[in-house]
C-alpha positions in Angstrom: -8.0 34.5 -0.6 -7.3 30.9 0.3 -3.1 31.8 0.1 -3.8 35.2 2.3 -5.7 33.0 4.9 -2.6 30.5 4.9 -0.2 33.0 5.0 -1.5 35.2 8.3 -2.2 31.6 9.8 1.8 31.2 9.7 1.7 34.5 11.8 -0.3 33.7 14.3 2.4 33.6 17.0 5.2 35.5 15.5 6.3 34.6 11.9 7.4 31.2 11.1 11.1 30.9 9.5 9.1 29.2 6.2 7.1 32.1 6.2 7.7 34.5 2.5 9.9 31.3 1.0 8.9 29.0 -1.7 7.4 26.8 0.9 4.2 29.0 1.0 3.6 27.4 -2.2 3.7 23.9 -0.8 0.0 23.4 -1.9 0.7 22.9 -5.4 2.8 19.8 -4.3 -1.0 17.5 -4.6 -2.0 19.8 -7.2 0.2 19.3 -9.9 -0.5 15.3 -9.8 -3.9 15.9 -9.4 -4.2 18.6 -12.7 -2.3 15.6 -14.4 -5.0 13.3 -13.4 -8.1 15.5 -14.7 -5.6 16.0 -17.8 -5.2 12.3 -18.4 -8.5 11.3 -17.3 -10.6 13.5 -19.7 -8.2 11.9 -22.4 -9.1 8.4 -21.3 -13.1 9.2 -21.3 -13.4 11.0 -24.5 -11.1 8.5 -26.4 -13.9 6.2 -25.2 -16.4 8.5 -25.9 -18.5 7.1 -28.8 -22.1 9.2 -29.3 -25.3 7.4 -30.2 -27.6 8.2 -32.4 -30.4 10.6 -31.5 -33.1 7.8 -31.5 -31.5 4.8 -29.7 -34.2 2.6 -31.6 -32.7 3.0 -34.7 -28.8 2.1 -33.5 -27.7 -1.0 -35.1 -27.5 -4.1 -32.4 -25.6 -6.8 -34.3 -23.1 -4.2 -35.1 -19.3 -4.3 -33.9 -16.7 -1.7 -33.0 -13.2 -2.5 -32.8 -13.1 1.0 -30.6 -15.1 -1.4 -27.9 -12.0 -3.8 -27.8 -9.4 -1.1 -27.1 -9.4 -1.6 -23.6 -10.0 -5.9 -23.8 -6.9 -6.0 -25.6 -4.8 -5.3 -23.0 -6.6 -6.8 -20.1 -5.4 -10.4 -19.8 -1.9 -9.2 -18.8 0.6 -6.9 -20.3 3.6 -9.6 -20.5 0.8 -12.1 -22.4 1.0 -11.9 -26.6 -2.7 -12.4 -27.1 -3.2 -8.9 -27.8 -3.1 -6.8 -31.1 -0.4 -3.7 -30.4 -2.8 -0.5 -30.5 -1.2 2.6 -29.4 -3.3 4.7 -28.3 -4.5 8.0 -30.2 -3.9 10.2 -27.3 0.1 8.7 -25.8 1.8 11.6 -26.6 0.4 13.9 -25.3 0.0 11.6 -21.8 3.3 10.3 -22.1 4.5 14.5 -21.2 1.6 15.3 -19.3 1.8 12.4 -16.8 5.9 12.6 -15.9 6.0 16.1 -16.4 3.7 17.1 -13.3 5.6 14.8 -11.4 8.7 16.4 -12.9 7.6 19.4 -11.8 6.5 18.1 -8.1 9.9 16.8 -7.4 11.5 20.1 -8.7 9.4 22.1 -6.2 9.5 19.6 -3.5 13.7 20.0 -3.7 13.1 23.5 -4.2 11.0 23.7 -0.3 13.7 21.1 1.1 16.6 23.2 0.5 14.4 26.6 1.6 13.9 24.3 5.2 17.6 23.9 4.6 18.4 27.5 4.7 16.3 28.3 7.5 18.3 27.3 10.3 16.9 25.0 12.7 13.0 24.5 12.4 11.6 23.6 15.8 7.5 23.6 15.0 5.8 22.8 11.5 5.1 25.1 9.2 1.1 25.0 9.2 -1.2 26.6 6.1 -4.9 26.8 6.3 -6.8 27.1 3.4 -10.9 26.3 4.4 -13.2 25.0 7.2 -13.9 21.7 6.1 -16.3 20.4 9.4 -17.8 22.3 11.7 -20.2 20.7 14.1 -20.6 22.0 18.1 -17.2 21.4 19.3 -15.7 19.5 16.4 -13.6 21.8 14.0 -11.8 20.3 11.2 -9.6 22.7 8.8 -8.4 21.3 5.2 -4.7 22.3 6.2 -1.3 21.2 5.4 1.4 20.3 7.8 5.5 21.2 6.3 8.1 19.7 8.9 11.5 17.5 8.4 9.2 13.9 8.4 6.7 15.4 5.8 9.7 16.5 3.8 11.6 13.2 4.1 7.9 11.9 2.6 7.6 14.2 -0.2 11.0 14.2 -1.3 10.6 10.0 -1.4 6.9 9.8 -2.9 7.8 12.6 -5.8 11.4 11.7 -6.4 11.2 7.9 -6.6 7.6 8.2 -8.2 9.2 10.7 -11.0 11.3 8.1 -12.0 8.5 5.5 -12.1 6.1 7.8 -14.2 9.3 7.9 -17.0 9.8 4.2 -16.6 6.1 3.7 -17.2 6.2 5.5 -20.6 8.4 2.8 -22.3 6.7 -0.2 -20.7 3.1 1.2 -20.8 3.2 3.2 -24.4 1.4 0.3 -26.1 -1.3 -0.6 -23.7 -4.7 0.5 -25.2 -5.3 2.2 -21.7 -2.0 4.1 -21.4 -4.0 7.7 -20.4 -6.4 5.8 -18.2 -3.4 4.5 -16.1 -1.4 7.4 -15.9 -4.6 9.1 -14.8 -4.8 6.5 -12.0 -1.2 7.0 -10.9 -1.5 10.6 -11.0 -4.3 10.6 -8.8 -2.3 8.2 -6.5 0.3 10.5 -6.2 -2.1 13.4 -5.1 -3.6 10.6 -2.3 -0.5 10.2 -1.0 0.8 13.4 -1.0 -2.2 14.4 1.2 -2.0 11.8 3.1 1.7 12.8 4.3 1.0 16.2 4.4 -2.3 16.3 6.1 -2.2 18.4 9.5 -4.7 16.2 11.0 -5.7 12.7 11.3 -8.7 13.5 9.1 -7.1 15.0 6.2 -4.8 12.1 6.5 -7.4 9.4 6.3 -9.0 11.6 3.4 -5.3 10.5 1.7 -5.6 7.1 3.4 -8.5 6.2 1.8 -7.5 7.4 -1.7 -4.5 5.4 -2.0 -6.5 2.8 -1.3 -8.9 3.2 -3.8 -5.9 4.3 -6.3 -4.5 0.8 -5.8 -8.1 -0.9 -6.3 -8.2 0.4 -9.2 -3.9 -0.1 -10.4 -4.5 -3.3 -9.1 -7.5 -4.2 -11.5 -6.0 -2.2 -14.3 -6.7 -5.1 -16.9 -10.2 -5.6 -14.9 -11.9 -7.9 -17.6 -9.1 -10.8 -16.6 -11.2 -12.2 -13.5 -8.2 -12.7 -11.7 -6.9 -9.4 -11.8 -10.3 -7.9 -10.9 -10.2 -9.9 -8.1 -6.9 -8.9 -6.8 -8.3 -5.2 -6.9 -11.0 -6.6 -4.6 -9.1 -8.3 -2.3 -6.9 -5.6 -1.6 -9.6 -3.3 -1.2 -11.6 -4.8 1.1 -8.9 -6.2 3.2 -7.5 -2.2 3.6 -11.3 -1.7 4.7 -10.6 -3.6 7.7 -7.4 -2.1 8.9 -9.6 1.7 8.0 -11.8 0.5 10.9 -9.2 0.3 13.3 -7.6 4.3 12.2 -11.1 5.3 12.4 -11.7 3.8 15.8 -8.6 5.3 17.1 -10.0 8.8 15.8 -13.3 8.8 17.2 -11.4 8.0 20.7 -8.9 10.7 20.4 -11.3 13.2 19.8 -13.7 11.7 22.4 -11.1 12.0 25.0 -9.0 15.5 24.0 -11.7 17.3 21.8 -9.0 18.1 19.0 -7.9 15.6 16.0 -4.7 18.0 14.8 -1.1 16.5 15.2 0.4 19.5 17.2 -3.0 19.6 19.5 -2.7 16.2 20.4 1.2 16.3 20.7 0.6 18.6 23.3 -2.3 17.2 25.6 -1.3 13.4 24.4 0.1 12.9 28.4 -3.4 13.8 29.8 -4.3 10.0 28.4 -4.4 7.6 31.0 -1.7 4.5 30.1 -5.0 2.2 29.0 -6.4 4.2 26.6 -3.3 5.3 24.5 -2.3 1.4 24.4 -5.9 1.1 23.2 -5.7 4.1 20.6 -2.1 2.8 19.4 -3.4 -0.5 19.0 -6.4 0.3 17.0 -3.9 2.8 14.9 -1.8 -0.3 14.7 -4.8 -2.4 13.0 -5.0 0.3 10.3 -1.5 0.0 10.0 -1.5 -3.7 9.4 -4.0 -3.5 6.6 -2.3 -0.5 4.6 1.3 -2.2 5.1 0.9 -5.7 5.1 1.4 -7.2 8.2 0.2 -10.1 9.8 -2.6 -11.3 9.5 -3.8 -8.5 6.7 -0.9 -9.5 4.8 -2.7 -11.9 2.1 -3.5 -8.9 -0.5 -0.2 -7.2 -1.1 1.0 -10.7 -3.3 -1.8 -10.8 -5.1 -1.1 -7.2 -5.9 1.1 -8.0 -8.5 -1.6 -8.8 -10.7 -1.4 -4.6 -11.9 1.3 -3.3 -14.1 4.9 -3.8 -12.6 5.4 0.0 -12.2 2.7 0.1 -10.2 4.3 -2.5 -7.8 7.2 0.1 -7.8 5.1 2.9 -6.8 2.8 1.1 -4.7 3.4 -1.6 -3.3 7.7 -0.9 -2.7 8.6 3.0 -2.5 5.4 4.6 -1.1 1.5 3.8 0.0 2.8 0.2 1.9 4.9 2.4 4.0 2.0 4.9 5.2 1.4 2.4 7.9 5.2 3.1 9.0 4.8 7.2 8.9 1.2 6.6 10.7 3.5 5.1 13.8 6.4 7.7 12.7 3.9 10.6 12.8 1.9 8.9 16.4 5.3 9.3 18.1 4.0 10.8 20.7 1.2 8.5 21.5 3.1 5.5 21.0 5.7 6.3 22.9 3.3 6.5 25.7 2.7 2.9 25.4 5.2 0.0 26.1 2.7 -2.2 25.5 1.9 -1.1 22.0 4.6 -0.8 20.8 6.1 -4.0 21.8 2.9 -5.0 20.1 4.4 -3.2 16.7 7.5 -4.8 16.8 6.2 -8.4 17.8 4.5 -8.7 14.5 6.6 -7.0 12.3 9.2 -9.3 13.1 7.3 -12.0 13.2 6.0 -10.8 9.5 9.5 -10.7 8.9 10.7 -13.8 8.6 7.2 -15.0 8.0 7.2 -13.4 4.3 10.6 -14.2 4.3 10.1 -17.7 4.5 7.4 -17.5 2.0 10.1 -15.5 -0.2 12.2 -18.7 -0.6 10.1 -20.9 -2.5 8.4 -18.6 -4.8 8.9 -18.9 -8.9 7.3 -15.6 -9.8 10.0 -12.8 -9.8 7.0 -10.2 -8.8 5.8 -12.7 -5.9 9.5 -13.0 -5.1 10.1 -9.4 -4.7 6.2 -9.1 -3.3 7.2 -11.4 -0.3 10.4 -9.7 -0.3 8.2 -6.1 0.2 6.1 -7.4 3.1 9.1 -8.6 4.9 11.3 -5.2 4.9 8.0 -3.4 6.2 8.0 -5.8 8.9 11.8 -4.6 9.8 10.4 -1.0 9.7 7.6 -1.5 12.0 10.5 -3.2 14.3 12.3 0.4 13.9 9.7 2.8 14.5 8.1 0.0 17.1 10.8 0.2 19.5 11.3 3.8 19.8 13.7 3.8 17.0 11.3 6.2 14.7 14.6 7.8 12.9 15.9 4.1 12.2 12.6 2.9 11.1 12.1 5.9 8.4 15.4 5.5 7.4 14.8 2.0 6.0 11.5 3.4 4.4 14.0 5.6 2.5 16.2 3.6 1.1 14.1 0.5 0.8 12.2 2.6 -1.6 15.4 3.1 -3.4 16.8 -0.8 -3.9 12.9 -1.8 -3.5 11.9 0.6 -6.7 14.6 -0.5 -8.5 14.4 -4.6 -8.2 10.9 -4.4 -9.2 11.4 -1.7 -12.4 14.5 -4.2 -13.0 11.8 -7.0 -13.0 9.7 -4.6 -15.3 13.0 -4.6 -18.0 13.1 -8.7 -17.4 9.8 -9.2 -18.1 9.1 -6.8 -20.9 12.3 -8.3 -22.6 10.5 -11.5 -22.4 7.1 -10.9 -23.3 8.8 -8.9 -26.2 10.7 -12.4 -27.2 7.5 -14.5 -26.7 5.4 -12.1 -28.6 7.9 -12.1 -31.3 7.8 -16.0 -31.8 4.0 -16.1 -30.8 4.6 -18.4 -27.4 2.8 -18.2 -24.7 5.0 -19.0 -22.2 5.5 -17.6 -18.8 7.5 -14.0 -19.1 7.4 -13.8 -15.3 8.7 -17.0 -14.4 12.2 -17.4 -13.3 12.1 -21.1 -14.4 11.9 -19.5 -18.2 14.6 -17.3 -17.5 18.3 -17.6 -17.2 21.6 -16.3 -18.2 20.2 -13.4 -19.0 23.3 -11.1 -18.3 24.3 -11.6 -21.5 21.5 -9.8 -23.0 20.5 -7.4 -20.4 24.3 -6.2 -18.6 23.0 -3.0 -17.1 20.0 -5.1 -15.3 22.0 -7.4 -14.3 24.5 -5.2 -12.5 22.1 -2.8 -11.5 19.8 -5.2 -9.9 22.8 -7.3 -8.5 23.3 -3.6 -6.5 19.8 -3.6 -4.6 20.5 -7.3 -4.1 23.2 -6.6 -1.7 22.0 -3.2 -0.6 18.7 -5.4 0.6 21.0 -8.1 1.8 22.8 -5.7 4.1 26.5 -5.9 2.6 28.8 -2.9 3.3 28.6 -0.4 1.9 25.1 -0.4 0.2 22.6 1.2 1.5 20.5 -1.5 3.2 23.5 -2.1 5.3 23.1 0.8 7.1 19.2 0.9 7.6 18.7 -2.5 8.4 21.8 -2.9 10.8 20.7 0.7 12.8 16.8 -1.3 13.3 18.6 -4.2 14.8 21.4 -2.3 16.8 18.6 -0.1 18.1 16.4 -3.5 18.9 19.0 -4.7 21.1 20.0 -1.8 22.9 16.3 -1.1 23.9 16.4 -4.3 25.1 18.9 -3.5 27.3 17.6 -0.2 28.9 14.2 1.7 28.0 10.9 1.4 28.4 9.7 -1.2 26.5 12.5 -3.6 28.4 10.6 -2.6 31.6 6.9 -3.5 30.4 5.1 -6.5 30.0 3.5 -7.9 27.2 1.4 -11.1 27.7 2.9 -11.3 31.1 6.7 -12.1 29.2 9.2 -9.4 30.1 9.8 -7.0 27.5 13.6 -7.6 27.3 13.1 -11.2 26.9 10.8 -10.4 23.5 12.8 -7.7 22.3 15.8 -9.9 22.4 13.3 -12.7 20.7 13.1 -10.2 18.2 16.3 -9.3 17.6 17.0 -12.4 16.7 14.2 -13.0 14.3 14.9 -10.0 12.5 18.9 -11.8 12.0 17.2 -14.9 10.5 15.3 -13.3 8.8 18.0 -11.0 7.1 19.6 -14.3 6.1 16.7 -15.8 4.5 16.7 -12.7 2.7 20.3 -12.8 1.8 19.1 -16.7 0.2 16.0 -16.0 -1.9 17.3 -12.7 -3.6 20.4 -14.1 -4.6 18.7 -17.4 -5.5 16.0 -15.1 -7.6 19.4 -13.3 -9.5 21.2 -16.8 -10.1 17.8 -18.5 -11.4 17.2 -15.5 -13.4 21.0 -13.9 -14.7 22.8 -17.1 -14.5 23.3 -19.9 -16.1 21.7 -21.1 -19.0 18.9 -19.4 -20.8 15.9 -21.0 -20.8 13.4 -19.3 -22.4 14.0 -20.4 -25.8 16.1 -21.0 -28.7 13.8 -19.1 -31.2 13.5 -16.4 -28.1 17.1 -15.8 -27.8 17.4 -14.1 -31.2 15.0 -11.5 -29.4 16.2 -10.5 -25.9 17.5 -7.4 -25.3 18.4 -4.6 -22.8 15.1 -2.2 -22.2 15.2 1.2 -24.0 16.9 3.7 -22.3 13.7 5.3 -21.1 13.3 2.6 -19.0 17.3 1.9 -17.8 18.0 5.3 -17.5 15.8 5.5 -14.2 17.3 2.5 -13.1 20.4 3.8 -13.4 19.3 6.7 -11.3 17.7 4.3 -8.6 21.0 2.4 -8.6 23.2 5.2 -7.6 20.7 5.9 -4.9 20.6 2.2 -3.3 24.5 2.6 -3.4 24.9 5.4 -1.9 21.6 6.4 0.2 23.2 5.1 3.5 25.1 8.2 3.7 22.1 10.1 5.0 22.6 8.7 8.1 25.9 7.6 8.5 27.0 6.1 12.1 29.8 7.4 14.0 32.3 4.2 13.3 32.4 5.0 10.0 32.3 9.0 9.2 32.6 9.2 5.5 30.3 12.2 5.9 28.7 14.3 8.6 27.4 10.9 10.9 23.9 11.1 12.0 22.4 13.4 8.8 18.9 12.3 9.3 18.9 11.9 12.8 19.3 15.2 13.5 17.4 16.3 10.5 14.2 14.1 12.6 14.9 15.1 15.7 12.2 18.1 16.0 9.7 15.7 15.2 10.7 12.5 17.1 13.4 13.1 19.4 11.4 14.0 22.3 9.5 10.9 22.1 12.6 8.6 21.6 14.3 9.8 25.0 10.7 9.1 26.6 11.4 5.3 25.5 15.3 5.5 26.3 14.5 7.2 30.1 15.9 10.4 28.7 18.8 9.8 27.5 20.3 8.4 24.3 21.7 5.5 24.3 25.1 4.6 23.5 26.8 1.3 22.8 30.9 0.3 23.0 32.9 0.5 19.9 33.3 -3.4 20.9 29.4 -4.3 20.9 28.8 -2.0 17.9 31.6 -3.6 15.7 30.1 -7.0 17.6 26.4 -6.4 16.3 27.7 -5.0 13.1 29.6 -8.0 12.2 26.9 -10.4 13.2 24.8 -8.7 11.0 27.5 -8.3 8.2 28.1 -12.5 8.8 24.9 -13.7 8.5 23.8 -11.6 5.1 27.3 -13.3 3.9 26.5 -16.6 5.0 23.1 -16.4 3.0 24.6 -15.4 -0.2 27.2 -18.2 0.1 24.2 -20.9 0.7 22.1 -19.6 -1.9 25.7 -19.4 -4.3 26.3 -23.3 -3.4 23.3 -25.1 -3.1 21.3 -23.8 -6.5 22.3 -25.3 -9.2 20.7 -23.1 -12.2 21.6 -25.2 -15.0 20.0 -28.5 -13.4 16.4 -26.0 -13.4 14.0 -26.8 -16.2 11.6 -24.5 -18.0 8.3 -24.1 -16.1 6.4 -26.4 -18.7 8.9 -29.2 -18.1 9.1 -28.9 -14.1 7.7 -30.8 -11.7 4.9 -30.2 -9.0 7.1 -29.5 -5.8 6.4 -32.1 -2.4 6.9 -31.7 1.5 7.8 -28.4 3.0 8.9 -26.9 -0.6 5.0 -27.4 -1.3 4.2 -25.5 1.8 5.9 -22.8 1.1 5.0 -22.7 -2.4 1.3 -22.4 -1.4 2.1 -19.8 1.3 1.4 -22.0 4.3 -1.6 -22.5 2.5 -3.1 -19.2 4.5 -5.3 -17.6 1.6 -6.8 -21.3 1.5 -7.5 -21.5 5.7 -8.9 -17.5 5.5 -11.5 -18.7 2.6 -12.2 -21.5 4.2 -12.6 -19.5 7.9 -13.9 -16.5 6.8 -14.7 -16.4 3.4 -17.0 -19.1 2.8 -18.5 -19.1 6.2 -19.0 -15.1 4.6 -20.6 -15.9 1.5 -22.4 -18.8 3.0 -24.3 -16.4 5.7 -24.6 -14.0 2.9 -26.2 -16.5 0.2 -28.6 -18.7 2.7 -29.3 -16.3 5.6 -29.3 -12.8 4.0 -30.1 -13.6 0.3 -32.8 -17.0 0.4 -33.7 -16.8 3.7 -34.6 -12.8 4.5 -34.3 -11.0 0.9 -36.2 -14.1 -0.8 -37.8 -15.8 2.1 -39.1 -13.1 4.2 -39.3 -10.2 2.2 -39.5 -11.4 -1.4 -41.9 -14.6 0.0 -43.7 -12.5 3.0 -43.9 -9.1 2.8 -44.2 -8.5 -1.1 -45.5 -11.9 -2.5 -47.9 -12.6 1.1 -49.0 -9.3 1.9 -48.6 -7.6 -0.6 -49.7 -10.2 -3.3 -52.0 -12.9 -1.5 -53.7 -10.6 1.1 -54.9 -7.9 -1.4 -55.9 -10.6 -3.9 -58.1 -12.4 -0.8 -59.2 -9.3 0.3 -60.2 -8.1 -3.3 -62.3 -11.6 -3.6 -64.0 -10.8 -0.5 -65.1 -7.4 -1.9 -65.9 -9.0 -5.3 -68.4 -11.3 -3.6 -70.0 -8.9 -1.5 -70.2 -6.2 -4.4 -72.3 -8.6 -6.8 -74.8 -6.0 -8.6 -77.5 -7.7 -7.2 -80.5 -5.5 -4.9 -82.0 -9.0 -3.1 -78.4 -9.6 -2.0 -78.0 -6.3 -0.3 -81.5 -5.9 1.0 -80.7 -9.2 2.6 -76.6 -8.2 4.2 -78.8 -4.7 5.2 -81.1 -6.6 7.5 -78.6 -9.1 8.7 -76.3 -5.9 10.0 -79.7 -4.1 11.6 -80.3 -7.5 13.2 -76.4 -7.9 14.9 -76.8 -3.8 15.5 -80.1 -4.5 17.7 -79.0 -7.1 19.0 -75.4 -5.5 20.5 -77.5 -2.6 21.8 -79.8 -5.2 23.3 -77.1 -7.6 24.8 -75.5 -4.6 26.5 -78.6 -3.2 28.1 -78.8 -6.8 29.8 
C-alpha cells in the first residue's frame, strides 16, 4: 500500500522520468542497514542473555561468570594486550550479515545512479511518500524520501566507502568480545545517515541528524567501561546537542514564516524571506552545522572521538556524518545564497578552522589525533566551498576527502593492529598508536606504506591526485568570488567582503602547507627510518590480512583517480566539469544568484597563476617537513621528553578543552552541585518541603492533637466550656 501511495505521488504532475525504474525501490537503501542492525543486535542481546532462576532468592551472589567479562575484556582499548582473545560465539554469522547489507546497499545504490544516468536530464527530484507522520492544524509532515543528483552523490559515498569499511572491520574487529554489538551500531549508523541525506524535509533530516549522533555516542564509547572512552561518547554527544539547537531553531522559523518544512516548498517561496531573517535562519543552520562537523568553537569533541574503534573514525568521523554539516549548506542552497552575510559567515570560520586544526595537526604524536586534526581542517576547506557559493566545489572535496580520508585512517587501523599484534605477542604495553614507537615500518607493511603515501599527496594537493583538484577548485573559486559576486559586495562586521574573502584565500594556502608538513612528517615518523617499537617486536610486524588491505587497495585507486569527476577545462583527460553539470539541477541556480548571473571565468594566465601557487606551496611543505625531521634522532615515547614553548602549546591544543572546562564546565557543574543539587534539591526541597513540612509540621501538629486527645472527661468538660465561653463572648463583643 505504502509503494502504490509512492508511486501515484511520482504522478502527480505528469510522470517523473524515475518513475517504473529501479529507483522506485530507493526505500530499501536505509532498510537493508537497518535489517542488519536488528540482525546483529538480537545476536549481541541474546549472546548476553543469561536467564535467572525462577526464585531470585535462591541465585547464588558470590558466584562468577566469565560470560559477565565478555564485554570488559575488550573495553580498555582494542590496540591494549590486557585482554584474553575471545571470539565471539556468534562472528560468523555477523561478519556476513553486517558487510553484506551494505554490499547489497551499494549494489542498489549503483544500480539507481546509473537508472538517473539513463534518464536523460533530471530537472526536479524524484519524491516517494510512504505515510503521514505529523498532522497538526496547518502543520503536515510526510515520512518521504527525496532522489536527485546531491542525494545520489550522498548515497553513492556513504554506501560505497562505508562497504569497504564494514569488510575492513571484520579483520580488525573479529576478536573483540563485542564484534555483533558493533556491527549492530554501524549498521544502524548507516541507516541514520542514509535518512538523513535522503529525507525530503528538514524533519526527516533531523530524524537522521539526530541518529548519527546518537550512533557515534554510542561507536564512540564502544569500550564504555574505560572511563575515558565513555567520556568521549559524552562529550561528543552533548556538544552535537548544542549545534541541534541551532537546526531546530532555524526550523521552527522557517515554518513560522512559510508554513511548509519540505525542500522543494521552501526552494520555491525561499525569496518571500526578507534579507534579515534568512541571514538569521542560515546562521542558526550554521550553528548546527558547527556541532555535527567540527568547527569552531564546537570543534573540541571530534579528537577525542578517536577513543572508538579506528573503523569507526573512517566511517564517522572522515568519509560521512562530519560532512552532514557540509550537505546541510549544500542542500540550503537556496537560503544561503540569499544571504552574503551568512555565508561569508561559513567561510570565515571554516577557514579560520582551517589552519586552526591545522596548526594543532603539527604537533600531535597520536597518528589517530594526527589524522583527527587533519579531519577537522579539510571540513573547514569544505565549508569555504559551499560558503562562498561554490556548492559544487565544496561537495566535491566531501567526495574525495572521504576517499584519501577513509583510507589514511583504515591505513592507521593496519599500523596499529600490526602493533598491538607485536606488543601483544611479547606482552608490552607500549603505545601501538604512537608514532614515537613506530618507524621504518615500510619494510614490514609495503602496501601501507605506498598506499597511504597516495592519500598523503592526494590530501596535500600534488598533481594528479585527487585532492589536487578539490582543494585547488575551493580556492580558485574563493578568489574569483572575491573578485565579483555577491558576497564581494556585502559586509560582514562592517569589513568589505572582498577584503575577507581574499583574507581567506589566503588562510586556506597556509593552511594547505601546514598540511603538506604534518602528513608527511606523520609518514616519515611512522614509515621511515628506524623502527622503534622493539627489537623483540620486530620478529612480529607484518602487513594486515588481505581483508583488511584489499579495501585499501580499493580506496587508493579512488584517491588517485577521483579528481576526474570533475576535471577542469586546462586539463581535459576526460569530459571537464563531470560533477558540475551532474549538480547543476540542484545548485546551479543558486550559484549564479552569488556570481550576478553569470559564471565566472578566469584567464588561462590567472588559472595556471592560482594553480601553481597552490601546486608551490603543498611542494614547499613536503620539502620542509623532508628536511627539518630527523626520524632517526626520535626516541620511543617512554624515553622522550616533555615538549616546552610553542611545541607545548600546540601539543595541548592551545590548551582550549582546558579554558572551556574551566569557562563552562566547571562554572556548569558548580551551579549544578551547589545551586541546583545542595541548595534547591537538598536545601529547599529535601530540607523544606519534605523534611519541614512534610516531616516537622505533621509531627508538631500530631503532638498538638496528642495533647488535646488525652482520654481524660475533666479535661474535655473543661476545653467545652472554655469554647462556649470565647463563643458568647464573640456574639457578645459584636452586638456592642
Amino acid at each position: 500500500m505504502l509503494l502504490q501511495e509512492a508511486a501515484s505521488a511520482g504522478l502527480g504532475v505528469g510522470a517523473h522520468p524515475l518513475v517504473g525504474s529501479v529507483a522506485r525501490w530507493m526505500w530499501l537503501l536505509p532498510i537493508l542497514p537497518l535489517l542488519g542492525f536488528v540482525i546483529n543486535g538480537v545476536l549481541a542481546i541474546s549472546s548476553a542473555f543469561r536467564r535467572g532462576p525462577a526464585d531470585p532468592a535462591l541465585a547464588p551472589h558470590d558466584t562468577h561468570d566469565a560470560r559477565d567479562t565478555d564485554e570488559a575484556h575488550g573495553q580498555a582499548d582494542h590496540e591494549s594486550d590486557a585482554h584474553v582473545v575471545v571470539r565471539h560465539r556468534f562472528a560468523g554469522i555477523t561478519s556476513v550479515v553486517g558487510p553484506g547489507v551494505m554490499v547489497l546497499a551499494f549494489g542498489l545504490a549503483a544500480a539507481i545512479f546509473f537508472a538517473m544516468r539513463a534518464s536523460g536530464e533530471i530537472h526536479a527530484p524524484f519524491v516517494q511518500r510512504y505515510f503521514t507522520w505529523m498532522l497538526a492544524s496547518d502543520l503536515r509532515i510526510d515520512t518521504a524520501f527525496q532522489l536527485d543528483q546531491l542525494s545520489m552523490v550522498m548515497i553513492l559515498v556513504i554506501t560505497g566507502v562505508g562497504m569497504l569499511i564494514h569488510l575492513f572491520s571484520v579483520g580488525y574487529m573479529q576478536d573483540d568480545p563485542g564484534y555483533p554489538r558493533y556491527f549492530a551500531y554501524l549498521n544502524l549508523f548507516v541507516f541514520f545517515m542514509l535518512v538523513l541525506v535522503m529525507g525530503a524535509s528538514y524533519p526527516v533530516m533531523f530524524v537522521g541528524w539526530e541518529g548519527v549522533g546518537l550512533c557515534s555516542y554510542l561507536l564512540i564509547g564502544f569500550w564504555y567501561l574505560d572511563k575515558a572512552n565513555a567520556d568521549a561518547g559524552k562529550k561528543a554527544f552533548i556538544v552535537n546537542r548544542i549545534g541541534d539547537f541551532g537546526f531546530l531553531i532555524a526550523m521552527f522559523m522557517l515554518f513560522a514564516n512559510l508554513g511548509v518544512l519540505d525542500f522543494e516548498a521552501i526552494r520555491s517561496q525561499a525569496q518571500l524571506l526578507s534579507p534579515t531573517l534568512a541571514t538569521w535562519i542560515c546562521l542558526f543552520f550554521f550553528l548546527g552545522c558547527t556541532g555535527k562537523s567540527a568547527q569552531i568553537p564546537l570543534y573540541t569533541w571530534l579528537p577525542d572521538a578517536m577513543a572508538g574503534p579506528t573503523p569507526v573514525s573512517a566511517l564517522i568521523h572522515a568519509a560521512t556524518m562530519v560532512t552532514a554539516g557540509v550537505y546541510l549548506v549544500a542542500r540550503s542552497n537556496f537560503l544561503f545564497s540569499l544571504s552574503p552575510a551568512a555565508s561569508i559567515t561559513v567561510v570565515v570560520i571554516g577557514a579560520l578552522t582551517a589552519i586552526f586544526a591545522a596548526s594543532i595537526g603539527l604537533k600531535q604524536w597520536d597518528i589517530k589525533k594526527v589524522l583527527a586534526y587533519s579531519t577537522v581542517s579539510q571540513l573547514g576547506y569544505m565549508f569555504v566551498g559551499v560558503g562562498s557559493g561554490a556548492y559544487v566545489a565544496g561537495i566535491f572535496h566531501l567526495v574525495t576527502h572521504a576517499f584519501f580520508k577513509a583510507l589514511l585512517f583504515l591505513g592507521s587501523g593496519s599500523v596499529i593492529f600490526a602493533l598491538h599484534r607485536a606488543y601483544h605477542a611479547t606482552h608490552s604495553h607500549e603505545d601501538a598508536q604512537d608514532m614515537r614507537n613506530m618507524g621504518g615500518l615500510k619494510a614490514f607493511m609495503p602496501w601501507t606504506f605506498f598506499l597511504m603515501w597516495i592519500a598523503t599527496l592526494a590530501i596535500s594537493g600534488i598533481f594528479p591526485f585527487s585532492g589536487f583538484f578539490s582543494k585547488d577548485e575551493i580556492l580558485g573559486s574563493v578568489f574569483l568570488r572575491a573578485r565579483d559576486s555577491t558576497l564581494a559586495d556585502a559586509h560582514w562586521l562592517g569589513i568589505p567582503g572582498n577584503i575577507v574573502l581574499y583574507a581567506c584565500y589566503a588562510l586556506g594556502l597556509a593552511a594547505a602547507f601546514m598540511t603538506a608538513v604534518y602528513m608527511t612528517r606523520m609518514m616519515i615518523y611512522t614509515f621511515h627510518g628506524p623502527n622503534r617499537t622493539g627489537e623483540r617486536e620486530r620478529d612480529y610486524l607484518s602487513e594486515a590480512p588481505w581483508l583488511m588491505t584489499g579495501p585499501l587497495v580499493v580506496l587508493g585507486v579512488l584517491s588517485a583517480v577521483g579528481g576526474w569527476l570533475n576535471l577542469p577545462a586546462l586539463i581535459p583527460l576526460v569530459p571537464v566539469g563531470g560533477l558540475q553539470r551532474w549538480l547543476d539541477p540542484v545548485v546551479g541556480e543558486s550559484e549564479l544568484r552569488v556570481t550576478h548571473g553569470a559564471p565566472l571565468e578566469a584567464t588561462h594566465t590567472l588559472e595556471y597563476s592560482l594553480i601553481g601557487a597552490a601546486v608551490m606551496i603543498a611542494l614547499a611543505g613536503i620539502a620542509l617537513a623532508w628536511i627539518r625531521l630527523k626520524p632517526e634522532r626520535l626516541v620511543p615515547k617512554r624515553d622522550a621528553v616533555a615538549e616546552e614553548g610553542v611545541e607545548r602549546v600546540l601539543v595541548n591544543k592551545y590548551y582550549v578543552d582546558e579554558a572551556y572546562d574551566r569557562a563552562v564546565v566547571e562554572p556548569t557543574v558548580g551551579i549544578a552541585r551547589n545551586v541546583l543539587w545542595k541548595g534547591i534539591d537538598v536545601g529547599l526541597i529535601d530540607g523544606v518541603m519534605v523534611n519541614f513540612f512534610g516531616g516537622a509540621v505533621p509531627r508538631f501538629v500530631g503532638w498538638v492533637g496528642s495533647q488535646l486527645q488525652s482520654g481524660q472527661v475533666g479535661t474535655y468538660a473543661w476545653v467545652l466550656v472554655v469554647g462556649v465561653l470565647f463563643v458568647l463572648g464573640a456574639f457578645t463583643l459584636r452586638g456592642l
